[in-house]
N, C-alpha and C positions, 0 to 999 in steps of 0.2 A: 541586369539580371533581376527575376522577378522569384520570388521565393515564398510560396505559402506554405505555408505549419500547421497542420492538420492534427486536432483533437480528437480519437474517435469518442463516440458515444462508451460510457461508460455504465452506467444505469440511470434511470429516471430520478431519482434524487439527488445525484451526485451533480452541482451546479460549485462546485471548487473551482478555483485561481487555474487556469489551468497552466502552470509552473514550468512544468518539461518544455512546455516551445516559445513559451514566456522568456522564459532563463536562455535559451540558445538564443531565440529575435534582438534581445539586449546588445550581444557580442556581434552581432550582424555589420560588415562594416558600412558606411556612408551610402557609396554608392549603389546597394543593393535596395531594391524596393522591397516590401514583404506584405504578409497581412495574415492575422491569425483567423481559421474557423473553426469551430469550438461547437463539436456534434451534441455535447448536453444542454446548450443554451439555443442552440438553431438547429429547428425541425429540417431545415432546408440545404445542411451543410453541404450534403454531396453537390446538389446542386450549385448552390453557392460557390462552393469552389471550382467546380468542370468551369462553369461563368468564368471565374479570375484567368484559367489557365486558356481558356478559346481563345481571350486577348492578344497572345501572343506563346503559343507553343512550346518554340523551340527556342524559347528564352526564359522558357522559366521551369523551376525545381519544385517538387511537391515535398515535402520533409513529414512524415507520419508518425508518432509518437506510438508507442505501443505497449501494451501488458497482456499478460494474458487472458484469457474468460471474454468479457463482451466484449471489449477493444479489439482483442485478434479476429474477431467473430465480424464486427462491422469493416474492419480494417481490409481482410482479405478479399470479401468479394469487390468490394469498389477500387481495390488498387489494380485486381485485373482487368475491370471493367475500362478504368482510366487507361491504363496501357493499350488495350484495345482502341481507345479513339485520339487517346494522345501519343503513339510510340513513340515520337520525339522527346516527349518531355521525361526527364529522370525523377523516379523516384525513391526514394528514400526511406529506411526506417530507422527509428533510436527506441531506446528504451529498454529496459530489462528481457522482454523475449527474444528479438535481436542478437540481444549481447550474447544472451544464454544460448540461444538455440541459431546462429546465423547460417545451419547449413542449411535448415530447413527452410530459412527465409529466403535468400539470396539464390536458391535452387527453382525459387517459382516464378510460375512467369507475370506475377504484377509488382514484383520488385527488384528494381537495378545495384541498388547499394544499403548493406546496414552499415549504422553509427553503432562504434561497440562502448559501453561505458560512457563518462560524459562525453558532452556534445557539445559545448560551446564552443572549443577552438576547432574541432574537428569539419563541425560546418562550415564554419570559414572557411580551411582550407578546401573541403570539397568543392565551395562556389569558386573561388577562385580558382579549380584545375577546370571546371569544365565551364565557367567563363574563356579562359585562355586556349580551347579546344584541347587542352591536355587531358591524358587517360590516365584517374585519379587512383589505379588501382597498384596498391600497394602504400597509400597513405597513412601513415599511423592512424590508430583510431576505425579504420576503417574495412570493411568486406566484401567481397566484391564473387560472384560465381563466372567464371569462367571455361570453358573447353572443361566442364564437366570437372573442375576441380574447386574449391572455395583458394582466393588468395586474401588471405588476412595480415592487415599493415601489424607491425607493431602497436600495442596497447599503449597511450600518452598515460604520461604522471596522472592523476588525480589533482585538482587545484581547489582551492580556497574560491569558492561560490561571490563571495563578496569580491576578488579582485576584478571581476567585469563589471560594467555599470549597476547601476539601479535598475532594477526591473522599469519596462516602461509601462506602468497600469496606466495613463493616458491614453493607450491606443486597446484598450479594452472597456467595453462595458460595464464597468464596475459594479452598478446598481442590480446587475441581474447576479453577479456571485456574491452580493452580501445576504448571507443566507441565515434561515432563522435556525437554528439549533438550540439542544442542550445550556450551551454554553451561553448564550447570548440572541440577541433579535439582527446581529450584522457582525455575523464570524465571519472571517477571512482567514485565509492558509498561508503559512511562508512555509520555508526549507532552508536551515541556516548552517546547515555541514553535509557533506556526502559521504557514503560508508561506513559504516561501523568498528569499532575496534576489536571486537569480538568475533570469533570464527566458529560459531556452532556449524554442525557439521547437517543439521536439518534444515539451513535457513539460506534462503535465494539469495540475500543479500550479504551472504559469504562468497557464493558463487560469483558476483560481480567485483565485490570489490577486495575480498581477501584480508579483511583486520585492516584495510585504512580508512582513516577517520579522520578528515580535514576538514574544522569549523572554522565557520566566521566567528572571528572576535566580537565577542560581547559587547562592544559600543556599537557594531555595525547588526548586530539583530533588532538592538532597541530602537537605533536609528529608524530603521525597516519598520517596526512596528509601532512606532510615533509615527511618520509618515501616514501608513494605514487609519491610525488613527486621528489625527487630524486633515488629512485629506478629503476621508471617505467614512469619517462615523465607524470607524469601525469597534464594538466594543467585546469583542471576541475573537479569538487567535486559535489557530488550530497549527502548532509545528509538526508538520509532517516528515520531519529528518527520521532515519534509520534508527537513531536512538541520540536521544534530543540531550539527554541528562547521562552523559556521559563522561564529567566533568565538573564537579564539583563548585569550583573557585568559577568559572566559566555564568554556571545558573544562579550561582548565587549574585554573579556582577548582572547578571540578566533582570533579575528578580528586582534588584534595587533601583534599576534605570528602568523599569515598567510601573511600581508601585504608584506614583502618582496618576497614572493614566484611567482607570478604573476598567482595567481589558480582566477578562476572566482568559483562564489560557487551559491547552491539552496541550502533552504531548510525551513519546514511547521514553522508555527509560528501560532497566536492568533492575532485578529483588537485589541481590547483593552487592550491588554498584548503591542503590539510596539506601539501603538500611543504614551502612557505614557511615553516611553524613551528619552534618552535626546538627545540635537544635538548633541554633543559628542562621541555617543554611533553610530549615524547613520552615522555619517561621518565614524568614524573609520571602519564600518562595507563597505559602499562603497569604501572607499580606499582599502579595505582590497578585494575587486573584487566581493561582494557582487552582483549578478545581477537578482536575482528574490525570491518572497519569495509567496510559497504557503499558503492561509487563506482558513478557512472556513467560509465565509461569511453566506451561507445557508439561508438566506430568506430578502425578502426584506418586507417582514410583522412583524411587531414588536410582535404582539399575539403570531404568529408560533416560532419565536426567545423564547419566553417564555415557549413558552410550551415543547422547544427543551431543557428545563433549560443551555440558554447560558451563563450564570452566569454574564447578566447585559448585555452583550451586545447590543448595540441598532443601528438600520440602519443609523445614521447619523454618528457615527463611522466609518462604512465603509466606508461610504463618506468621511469625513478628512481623514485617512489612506492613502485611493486612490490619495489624492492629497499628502499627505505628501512622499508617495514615489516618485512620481514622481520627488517633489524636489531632491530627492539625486539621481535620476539618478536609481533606484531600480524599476524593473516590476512586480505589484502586481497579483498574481494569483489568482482571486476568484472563489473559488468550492458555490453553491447554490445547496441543497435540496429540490426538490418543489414537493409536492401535497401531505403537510401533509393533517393526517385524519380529522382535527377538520374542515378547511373547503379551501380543495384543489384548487378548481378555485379562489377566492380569494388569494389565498397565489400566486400563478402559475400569476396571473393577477400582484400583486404586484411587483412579485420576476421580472418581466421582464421588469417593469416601474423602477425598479432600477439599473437593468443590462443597460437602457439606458442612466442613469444617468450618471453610472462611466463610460460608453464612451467617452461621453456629454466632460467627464471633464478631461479623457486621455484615450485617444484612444489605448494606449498601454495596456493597463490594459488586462491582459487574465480574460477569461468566462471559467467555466465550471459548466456543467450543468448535475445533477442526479437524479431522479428520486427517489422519500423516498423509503425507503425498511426498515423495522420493523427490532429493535436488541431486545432481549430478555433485558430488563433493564426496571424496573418501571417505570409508566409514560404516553409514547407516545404509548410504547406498547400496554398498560392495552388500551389505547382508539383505537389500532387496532385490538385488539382482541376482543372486543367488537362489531364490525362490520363483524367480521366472518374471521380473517386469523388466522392462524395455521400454524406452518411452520414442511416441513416433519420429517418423522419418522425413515426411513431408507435412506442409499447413494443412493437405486435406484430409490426412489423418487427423490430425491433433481438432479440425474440424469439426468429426464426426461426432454422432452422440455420445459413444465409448466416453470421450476423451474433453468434449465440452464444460463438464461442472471437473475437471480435476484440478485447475489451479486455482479455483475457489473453494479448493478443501472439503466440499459438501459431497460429493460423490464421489471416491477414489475408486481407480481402476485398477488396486493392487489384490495381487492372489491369494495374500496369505487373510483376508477381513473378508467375511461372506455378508451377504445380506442381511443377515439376522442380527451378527455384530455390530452395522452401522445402523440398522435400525433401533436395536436397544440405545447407545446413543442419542439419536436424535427421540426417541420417546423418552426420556430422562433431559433432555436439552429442554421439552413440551414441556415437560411440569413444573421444571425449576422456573420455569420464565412466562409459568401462569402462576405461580406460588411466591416470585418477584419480581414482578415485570424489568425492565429497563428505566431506568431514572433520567436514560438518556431518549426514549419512546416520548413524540408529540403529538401520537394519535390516540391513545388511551387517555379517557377521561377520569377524574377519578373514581365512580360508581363501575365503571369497568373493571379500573385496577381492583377493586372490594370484590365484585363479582367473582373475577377470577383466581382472587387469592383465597376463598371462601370455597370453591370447586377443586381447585387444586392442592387443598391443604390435609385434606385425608389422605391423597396420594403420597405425598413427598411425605409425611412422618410418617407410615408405613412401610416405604421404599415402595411401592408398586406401580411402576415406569409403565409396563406394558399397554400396550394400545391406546394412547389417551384420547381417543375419537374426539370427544365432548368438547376438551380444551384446543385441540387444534382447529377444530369447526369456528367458536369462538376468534382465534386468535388469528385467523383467515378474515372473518365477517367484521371483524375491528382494526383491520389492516394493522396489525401487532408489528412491528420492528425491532429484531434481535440487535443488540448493541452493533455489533463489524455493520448490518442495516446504515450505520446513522452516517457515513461518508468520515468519519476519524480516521 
């Protein structure tokens, strides 16, 4: 059985580990042949792969990785295309759209089977039923459209990432994902727990995994990341887990088994999960090269915090936070969600009088800034849906233009935010981030960064967001990269 693992293209800058069919290939047993192609690193992937599968057809499985935005966007048309000249061969998708949305997947006609949630035992099993000519449908883990109905196995456990092998980086490229970033001249990515403990009721990664949260022990992340690092040069780590600092005693045993290495590190955490930790715990983490940590701050209205059920979170949190990192030497990333439904100009009014706060009080602090987009989860939902949104039924709705920038938060296609609203917005996004660029931004020079913060500096003390033609021309002509830009 021959089994390729298909990366789609992601965007142009994004040349990351690419982890999801990395992590499944590992658990692949002996017998199975495989080979990863990885659409951000080869211009020729589609190609490249039709090539593997001509080999031999009807003995081998395609396994496609998916997210939403440009992955579903390349993913969709070449999976029909393949079915068209391979029908024999199965194909496959894992990944959070999949999981989320498998009716819509498993209803079209270029794919035979979703993986729902993890996928390393799940593929296994599926090689082995349709090695053995068994009909895999009804497999834990797995979905399958049938006689016009979706049949869905039951959902497996969640497992500990570290009990399958070691990722096999040998049979990848390495030297093309050591990538020059913020962080370092050859950051590399791991993923050292799956799921989150936490159940906001706005976040996708509730939707998958429901408050569980199952890390790899702290001697097997440093392992991971000494390996990288004596391997392959690596002197920068990007942990891409759901929320990396979730744990206290966990990063702090983290922090002391990486200190000698001289790796500079990112990665997601909680405001009221790190304020609570002790000096102790932050020193060691900044010694240990600690240099930025993404939050989801998401509103600077305490009601819309509630109604997002942040589990107590409150805006003057973020505020200590932002100043507490600063003490160590550590740059907080704040991600904000605005223009919830209960009452979007309000929240969006707020959310911005706070964003000028944490400048106010370190300018280093990164903004990013998103646009609500509705998750299927009780709650924030039930009151968007309430005002008229739906979200599609088939891939070639979710296709369409309508619905193309909606899981990238930049253009929502929700009823209750007009035009006007996400334009103010994003012209307030323009100036904050001509008045302080990105610290994580490799295309801005410094006479740039002067430039534009010399242009933009009448605006933002003023407050006069409206139309910033001037700075967005600019920030076009100097190819500017908003921090979510940089692939963290």
């Amino acid at each position: 059985m021959n089994v390729i693992l298909v990366n789609p293209r992601a965007q142009k800058s994004h040349r990351r580990l690419p982890l999801s069919v990395l992590f499944v290939a590992r658990n692949l047993p002996e017998w199975v042949t495989w080979e990863i192609v990885d659409a951000n690193i080869d211009p020729d992937a589609q190609a490249r792969a039709e090539a593997l599968i001509a080999r031999d057809p009807s003995n081998t499985v395609v396994m496609v990785t998916v997210m939403p935005g440009p992955q579903l966007a390349w993913a969709t048309p070449w999976c029909r295309k393949l079915k068209a000249r391979f029908p024999e061969t199965p194909v496959v998708w894992g990944g959070y759209f999949p999981s989320v949305y498998p009716e819509a997947v498993c209803a079209d006609a270029g794919v035979d089977y979703a993986v729902l949630n993890q996928g390393e035992d799940t593929a296994v099993a599926l090689v082995e039923a349709l090695s053995a000519g068994e009909d895999p449908a009804g497999l834990p883990g797995l979905a399958v459209w049938r006689d016009g109905a979706l049949i869905r196995g039951p959902l497996r456990p969640w497992t500990r990432s570290s009990r399958y092998p070691m990722p096999p980086y040998e049979r990848l490229p390495m030297e093309d994902y050591a990538a020059k970033t913020f962080l370092g001249q050859r950051t590399f990515n791991h993923h050292s727990s799956v799921g989150c403990p936490y159940t906001c009721n706005f976040c996708a990664v509730t939707a998958v995994a429901n408050g569980a949260w199952i890390p790899d022990p702290a001697k097997d992340v440093v392992e991971t990341v000494r390996l990288l690092h004596d391997r392959y040069r690596a002197d920068a780590i990007e942990f891409h887990d759901n929320n990396f600092f979730a744990a206290e005693r966990r990063c702090h045993a983290v922090a002391r088994g990486m200190a000698s290495l001289g790796v500079r590190w990112w990665g997601e955490g909680r405001i009221d999960t790190m304020l609570a930790w002790s000096h102790q715990t932050w020193s060691a983490m900044a010694r240990s090269g600690l240099a930025m940590v993404f939050y989801g701050a998401e509103s600077g209205d305490q009601d819309a915090l509630e109604a997002m059920d942040k589990g107590g979170l409150e805006v003057e949190q973020t505020i200590a936070l932002n100043k507490r990192a600063r003490s160590y030497g550590v740059i907080p990333e704040f991600s904000f969600v605005m223009g919830n439904p209960g009452d979007p100009e309000g929240d969006i009014a707020a959310t911005i009088a706070l964003v000028r706060r944490l400048k106010s009080d370190n300018s280093d602090c990164e903004i990013i800034l998103y646009m609500y987009t509705p998750v299927p989860l009780p709650g924030m939902f039930d009151d968007a849906t309430a005002l008229g949104f739906s979200f599609p039924q088939t891939l070639d709705e979710w296709l369409s233009p309508t619905w193309s920038g909606y899981e990238e938060r930049r253009n929502p296609v929700t009823p209750w935010l007009t035009p006007a609203i996400v334009q103010r917005v994003y012209d307030f996004e323009s100036v904050l981030h001509a008045w302080r660029p990105s610290v994580s931004d490799r295309n801005l020079r410094p006479w740039q960064r002067a430039a534009l913060r010399v242009l933009a500096a009448p605006r933002y003390r003023l407050g006069w967001y409206t139309r910033p033609y001037e700075l967005k021309a600019l920030q076009r002509l100097w190819r500017y990269r908003r921090p979510e830009e940089m692939g963290f």
